[in-house]
matplotlib code that plots the C-alpha trace (Angstrom):
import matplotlib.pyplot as plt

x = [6.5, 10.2, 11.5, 14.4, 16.2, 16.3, 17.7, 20.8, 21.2, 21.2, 23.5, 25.7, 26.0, 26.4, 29.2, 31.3, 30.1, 28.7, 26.3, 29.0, 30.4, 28.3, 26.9, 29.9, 29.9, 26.0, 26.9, 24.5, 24.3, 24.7, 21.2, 19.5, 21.2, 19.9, 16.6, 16.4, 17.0, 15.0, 12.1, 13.1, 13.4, 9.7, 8.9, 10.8, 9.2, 12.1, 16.1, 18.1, 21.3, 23.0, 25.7, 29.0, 31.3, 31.9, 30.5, 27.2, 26.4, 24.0, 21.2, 20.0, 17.1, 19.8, 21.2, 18.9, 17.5, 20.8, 20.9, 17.6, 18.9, 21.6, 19.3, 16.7, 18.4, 20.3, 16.9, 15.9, 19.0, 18.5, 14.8, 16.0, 18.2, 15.7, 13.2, 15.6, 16.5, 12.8, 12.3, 15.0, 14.1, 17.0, 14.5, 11.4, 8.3, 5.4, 2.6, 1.0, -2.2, -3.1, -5.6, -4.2, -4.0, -2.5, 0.1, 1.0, 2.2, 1.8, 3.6, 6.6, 7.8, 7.0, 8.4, 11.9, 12.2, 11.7, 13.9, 16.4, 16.2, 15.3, 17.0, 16.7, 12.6, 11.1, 7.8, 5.8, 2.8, 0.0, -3.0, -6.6, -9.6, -11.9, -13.6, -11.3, -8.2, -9.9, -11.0, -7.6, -6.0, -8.6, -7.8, -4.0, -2.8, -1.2, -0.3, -1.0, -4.2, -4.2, -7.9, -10.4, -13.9, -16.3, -17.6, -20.0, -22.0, -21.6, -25.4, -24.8, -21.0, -20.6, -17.2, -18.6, -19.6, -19.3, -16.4, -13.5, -14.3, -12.3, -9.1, -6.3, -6.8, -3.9, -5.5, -3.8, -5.0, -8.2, -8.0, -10.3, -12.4, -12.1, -13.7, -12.8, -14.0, -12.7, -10.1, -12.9, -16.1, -17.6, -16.2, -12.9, -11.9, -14.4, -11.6, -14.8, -17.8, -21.0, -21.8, -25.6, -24.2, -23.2, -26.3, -26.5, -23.1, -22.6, -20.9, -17.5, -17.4, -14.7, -14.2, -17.5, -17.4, -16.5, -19.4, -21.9, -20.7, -20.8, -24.3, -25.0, -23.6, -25.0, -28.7, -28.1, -27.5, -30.8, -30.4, -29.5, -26.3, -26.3, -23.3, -22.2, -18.5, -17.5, -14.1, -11.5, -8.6, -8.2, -5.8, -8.6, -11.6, -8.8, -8.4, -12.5, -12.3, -9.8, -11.5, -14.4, -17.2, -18.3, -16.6, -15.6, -15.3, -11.9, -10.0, -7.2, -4.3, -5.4, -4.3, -0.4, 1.0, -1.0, -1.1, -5.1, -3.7, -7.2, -8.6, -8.9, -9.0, -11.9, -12.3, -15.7, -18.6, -20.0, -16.4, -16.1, -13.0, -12.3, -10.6, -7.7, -6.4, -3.9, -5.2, -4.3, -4.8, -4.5, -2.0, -0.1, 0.1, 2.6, 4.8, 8.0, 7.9, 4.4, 4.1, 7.3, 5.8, 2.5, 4.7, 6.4, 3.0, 1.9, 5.1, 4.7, 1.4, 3.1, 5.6]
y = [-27.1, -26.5, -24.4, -22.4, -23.9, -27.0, -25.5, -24.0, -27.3, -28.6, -25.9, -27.1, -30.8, -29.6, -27.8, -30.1, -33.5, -35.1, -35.0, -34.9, -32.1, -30.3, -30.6, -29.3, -26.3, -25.8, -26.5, -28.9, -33.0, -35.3, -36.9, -33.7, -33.0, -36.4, -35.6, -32.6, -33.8, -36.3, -34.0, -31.9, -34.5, -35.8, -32.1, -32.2, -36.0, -36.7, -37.9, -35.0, -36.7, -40.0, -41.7, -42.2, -43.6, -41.5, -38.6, -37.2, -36.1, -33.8, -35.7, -33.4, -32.3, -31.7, -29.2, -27.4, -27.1, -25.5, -23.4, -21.6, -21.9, -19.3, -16.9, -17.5, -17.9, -14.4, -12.7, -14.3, -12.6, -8.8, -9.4, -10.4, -7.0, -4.8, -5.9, -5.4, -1.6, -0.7, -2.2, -0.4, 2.8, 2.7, 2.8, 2.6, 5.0, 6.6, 8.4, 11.2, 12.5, 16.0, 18.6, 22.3, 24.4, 21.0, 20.8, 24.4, 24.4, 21.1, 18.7, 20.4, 20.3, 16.8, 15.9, 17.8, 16.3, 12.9, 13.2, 14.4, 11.2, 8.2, 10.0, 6.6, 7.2, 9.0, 10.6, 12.1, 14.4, 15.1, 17.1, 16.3, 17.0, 14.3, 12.6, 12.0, 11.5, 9.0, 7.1, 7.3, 5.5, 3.0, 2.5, 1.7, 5.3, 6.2, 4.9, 8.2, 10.8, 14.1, 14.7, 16.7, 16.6, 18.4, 16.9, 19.9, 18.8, 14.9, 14.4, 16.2, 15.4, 12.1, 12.4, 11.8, 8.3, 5.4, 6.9, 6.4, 3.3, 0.8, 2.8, 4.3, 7.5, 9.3, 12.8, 15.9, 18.8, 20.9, 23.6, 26.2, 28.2, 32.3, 34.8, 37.5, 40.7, 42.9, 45.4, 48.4, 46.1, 47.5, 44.1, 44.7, 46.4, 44.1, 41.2, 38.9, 38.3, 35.9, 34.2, 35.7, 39.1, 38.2, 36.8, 39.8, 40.0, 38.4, 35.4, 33.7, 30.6, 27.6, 24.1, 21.9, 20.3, 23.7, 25.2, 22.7, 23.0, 26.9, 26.5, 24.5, 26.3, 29.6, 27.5, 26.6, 30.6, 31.3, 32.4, 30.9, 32.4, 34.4, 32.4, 35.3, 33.8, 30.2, 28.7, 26.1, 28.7, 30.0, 32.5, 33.7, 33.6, 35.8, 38.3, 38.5, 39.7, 41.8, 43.5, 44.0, 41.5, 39.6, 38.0, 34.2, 31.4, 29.6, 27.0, 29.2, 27.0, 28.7, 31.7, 30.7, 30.8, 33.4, 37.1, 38.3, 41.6, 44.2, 41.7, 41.5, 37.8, 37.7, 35.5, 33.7, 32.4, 30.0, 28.3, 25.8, 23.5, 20.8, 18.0, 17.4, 13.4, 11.1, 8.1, 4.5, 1.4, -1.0, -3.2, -0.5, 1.3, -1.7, -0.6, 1.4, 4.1, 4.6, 4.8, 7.3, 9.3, 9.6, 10.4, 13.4, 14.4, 14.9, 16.4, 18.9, 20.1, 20.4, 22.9]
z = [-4.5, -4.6, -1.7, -1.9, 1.6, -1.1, -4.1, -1.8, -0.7, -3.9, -4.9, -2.4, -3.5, -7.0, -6.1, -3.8, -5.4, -2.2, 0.9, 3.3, 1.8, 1.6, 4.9, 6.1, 3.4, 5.2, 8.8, 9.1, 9.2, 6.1, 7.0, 7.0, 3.6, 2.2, 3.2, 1.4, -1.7, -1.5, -1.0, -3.7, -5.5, -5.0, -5.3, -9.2, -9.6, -11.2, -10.1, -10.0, -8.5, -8.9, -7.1, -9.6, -6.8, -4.3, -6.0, -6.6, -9.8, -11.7, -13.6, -16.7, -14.8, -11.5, -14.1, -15.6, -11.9, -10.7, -13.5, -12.9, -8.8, -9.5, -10.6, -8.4, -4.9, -6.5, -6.6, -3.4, -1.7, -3.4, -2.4, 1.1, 1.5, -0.2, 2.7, 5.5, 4.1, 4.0, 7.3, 8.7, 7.2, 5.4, 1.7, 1.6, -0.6, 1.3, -0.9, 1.1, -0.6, 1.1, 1.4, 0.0, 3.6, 5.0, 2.4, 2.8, 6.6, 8.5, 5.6, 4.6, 8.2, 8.8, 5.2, 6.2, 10.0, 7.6, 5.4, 8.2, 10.2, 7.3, 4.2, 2.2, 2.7, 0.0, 0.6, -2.7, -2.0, -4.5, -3.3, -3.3, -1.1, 1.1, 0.1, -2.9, -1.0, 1.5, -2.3, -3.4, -0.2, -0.2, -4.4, -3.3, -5.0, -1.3, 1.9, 3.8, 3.4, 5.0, 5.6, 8.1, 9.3, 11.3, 13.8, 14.8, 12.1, 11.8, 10.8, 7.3, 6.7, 4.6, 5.5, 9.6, 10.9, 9.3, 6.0, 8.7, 10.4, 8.6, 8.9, 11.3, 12.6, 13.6, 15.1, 13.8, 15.0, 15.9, 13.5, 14.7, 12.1, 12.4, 10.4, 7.6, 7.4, 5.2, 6.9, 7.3, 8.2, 11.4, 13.3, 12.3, 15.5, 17.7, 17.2, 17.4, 15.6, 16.6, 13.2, 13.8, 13.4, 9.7, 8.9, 6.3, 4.7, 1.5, 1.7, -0.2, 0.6, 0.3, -0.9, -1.3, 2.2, 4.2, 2.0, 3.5, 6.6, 7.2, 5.7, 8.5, 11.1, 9.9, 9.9, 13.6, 14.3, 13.0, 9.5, 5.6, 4.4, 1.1, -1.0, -3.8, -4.2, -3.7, -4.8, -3.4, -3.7, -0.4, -1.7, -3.7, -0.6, 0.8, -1.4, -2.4, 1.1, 0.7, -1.7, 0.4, -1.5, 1.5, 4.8, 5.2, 7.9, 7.4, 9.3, 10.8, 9.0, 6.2, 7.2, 8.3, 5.2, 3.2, 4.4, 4.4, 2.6, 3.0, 5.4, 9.2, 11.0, 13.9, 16.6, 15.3, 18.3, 19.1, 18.5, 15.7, 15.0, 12.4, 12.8, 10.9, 11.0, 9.3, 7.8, 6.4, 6.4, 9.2, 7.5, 6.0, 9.6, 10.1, 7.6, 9.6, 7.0, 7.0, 10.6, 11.1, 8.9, 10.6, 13.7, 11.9, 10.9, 14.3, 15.3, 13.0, 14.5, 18.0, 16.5]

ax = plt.figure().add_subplot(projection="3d")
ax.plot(x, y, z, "-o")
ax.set_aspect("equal")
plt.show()
């Protein structure tokens, strides 16, 4: 195998004409320069220098190995000081795959507090849902995923257990789940609701893993309940409730960036929360952009 210590070295004598020379171009002993080449030189399995007097010369193989050197140690270099800048933040790429209501209020302030302290860092963000986004960093299409759980209900969640094991959890929050009631519901004015007393509104319901869940935290209060709207647009669970079709449980992050216009927000018992996390991969938690970004992230839900 040649090694690139070797072909500088060989550089070096190429360029001066001798070992001694070259040593001195390489701070380092004549010997040690002599042994190198003859290890590259068993390496090649061929001569690549011979003695003409004083001077060392290039064989043809000694040339046509320094003239693939220059290119190569080149490369090695820009590699060299590509890898320092991303270690020291200084460039770098993290992918952050997030969920919609987490994209809406907790990323764009850890993305600007980022960018603010590593501007050479760029951080893209697509949007997708667990399980899909846990897939996706597990399939190498990102470094960071912006998921949640609920742990209320681990025995039914897929998403509970054994999904998150193999990964880095960086906890988020504990996003608490409130209720909707449209603004003249008899609750409205109550400012809390148990989920038993909704056990006969019509329902609207959210994204596929929220709708299993408030299935099964309606089943523990003692009644089944009656689904007539279901959508992943939260915008849209809003304004069915707005419009008076039904109530809704919703993590309250939902609710920071959209105004429930028609709707009233009530404090929902027993309490429920979901846990919102930061995953990645154990190697990739090594990474220094990686991890400051999973420390803006959490910032972010401190603000």
């Amino acid at each position: 195998m040649i090694e690139a210590r070797h072909l500088r070295v060989l550089r070096a004598v190429a360029r001066t004409g001798s070992f001694s020379a070259a040593a001195r171009e390489l701070g380092c002993t004549q010997p040690a320069v002599s042994q190198q080449m003859k290890a590259l030189e068993q390496s090649a399995g061929t001569p690549l220098l011979v003695r003409a007097g004083r001077e060392m010369r290039l064989t043809q193989a000694g040339e046509a190995l320094v003239r693939h050197a220059v290119g190569i140690l080149a490369g090695l270099t820009a590699a060299e000081e590509e890898i320092a800048a991303i270690a020291g933040l200084r460039a770098g790429r993290v992918r952050l795959v997030s969920f919609p209501s987490g994209s809406s209020t907790l990323v764009p302030t850890a993305l600007a507090t980022m960018r603010a302290a590593h501007p050479g860092t760029r951080v893209s963000l697509v949007e997708a849902e667990p399980p899909r986004s846990i897939e996706m960093l597990r399939n190498g299409d990102c470094e960071i995923a912006l998921a949640f759980r609920y742990p209320e209900v681990r025995g039914a969640d897929p998403a509970a257990g054994a999904e998150w094991d193999d990964l880095v959890v960086r906890p988020i929050l504990a996003d608490r789940l409130v209720g909707l009631v449209p603004a003249g519901h008899r609750l409205a004015k109550a400012g809390v609701a148990r989920f038993a007393e909704l056990a006969d509104e019509p329902w609207i319901a959210g994204c596929p893993r929220c709708r299993r869940h408030l299935v099964e935290v309606c089943e523990s209060a003692g009644f089944t309940p009656r689904i007539d709207f279901a959508t992943d647009d939260y915008p849209a669970v809003i304004g069915l409730v707005g419009a008076g079709l039904g109530v809704a449980a919703l993590p309250e992050l939902t609710l920071a960036s959209v105004r429930p216009k028609g709707a009233t927000a009530v404090r929902l018992e027993p309490a429920v929360h979901r846990e919102i996390v930061a995953l990645t991969l154990p190697d990739l938690a090594q990474v220094p952009a990686v991890e400051a970004t999973l420390d803006k992230l959490v910032d972010a839900a401190g603000r």
